[in-house]
N, C-alpha and C positions, 0 to 999 in steps of 0.2 A: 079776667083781669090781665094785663096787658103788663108789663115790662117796663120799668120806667127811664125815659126819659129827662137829662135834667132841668129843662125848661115846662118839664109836666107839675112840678114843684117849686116852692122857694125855698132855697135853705140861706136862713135869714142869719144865722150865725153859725159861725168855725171860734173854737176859742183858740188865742194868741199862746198861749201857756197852757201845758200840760194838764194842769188842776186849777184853771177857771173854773167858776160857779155858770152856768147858762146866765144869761144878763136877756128876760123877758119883761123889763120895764115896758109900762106903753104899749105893747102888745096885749091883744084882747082874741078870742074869738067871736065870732059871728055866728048869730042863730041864719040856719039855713035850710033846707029841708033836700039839699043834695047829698044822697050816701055815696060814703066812699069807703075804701077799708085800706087802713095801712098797715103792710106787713113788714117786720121789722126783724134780721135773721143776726145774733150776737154773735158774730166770728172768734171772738175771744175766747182762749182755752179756760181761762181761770176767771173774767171778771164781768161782776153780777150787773149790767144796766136799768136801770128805773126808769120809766118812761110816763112824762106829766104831761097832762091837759092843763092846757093854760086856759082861762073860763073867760065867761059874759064880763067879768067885773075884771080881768088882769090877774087872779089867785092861780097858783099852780095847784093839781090837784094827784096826788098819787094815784097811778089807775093802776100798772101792774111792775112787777123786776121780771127781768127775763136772765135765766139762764145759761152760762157758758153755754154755748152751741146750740143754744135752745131757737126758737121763733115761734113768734104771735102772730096774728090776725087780730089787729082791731079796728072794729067798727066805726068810722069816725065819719064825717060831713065837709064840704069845700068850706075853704075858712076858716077851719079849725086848725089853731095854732098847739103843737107837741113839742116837747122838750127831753131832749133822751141825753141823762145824766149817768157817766162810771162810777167807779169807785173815789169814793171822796167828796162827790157832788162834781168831778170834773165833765162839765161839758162835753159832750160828742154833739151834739147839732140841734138845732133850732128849726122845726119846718111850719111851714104854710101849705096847708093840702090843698091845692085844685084840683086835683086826678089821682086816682089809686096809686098808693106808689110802695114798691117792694125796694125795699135797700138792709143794704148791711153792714154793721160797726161794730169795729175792733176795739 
């Protein structure tokens, strides 16, 4: 796995305000049969991220919270759309996978 680039990804939202909700209206994933895995590393000394699969139908679906200073690997497909919510439900970023991608949020 490779280092990401940011044109290897879409990051579909940045929220305007501190403690935005993710705004995943209208956004769906797609069945696809390409694996990818995103890895995702919480820089944050103190505050826990939740990280949601947005499905076939638009539902967000809790897959796992990560860790002050923790990181995952997960499994996911091109096309699939993630949602990685702080404390409060505030928004850290909205992506669209096409390529592996390693990133990290404070």
């Amino acid at each position: 796995m490779s280092r990401f680039a940011l044109p290897l990804f879409a990051l579909l939202a940045l929220p305007m305000t501190g403690h935005a909700a993710c705004n995943t209206a209208g956004l769906t994933s797609a069945q696809t049969d390409q694996a990818r895995v995103l890895v995702i590393t919480n820089r944050s000394d103190a505050e826990v991220l939740r990280l949601y699969w947005i499905d076939f139908s638009g539902a967000a679906t809790l897959y796992t919270e990560i860790a002050p200073r923790a990181q995952i690997e997960q499994p996911t497909f091109t096309s699939h759309v993630w949602a990685i919510e702080g404390d409060g439900g505030a928004c850290k970023a909205v992506l669209l996978v096409d390529a592996d991608i390693d990133i990290g949020v404070r």
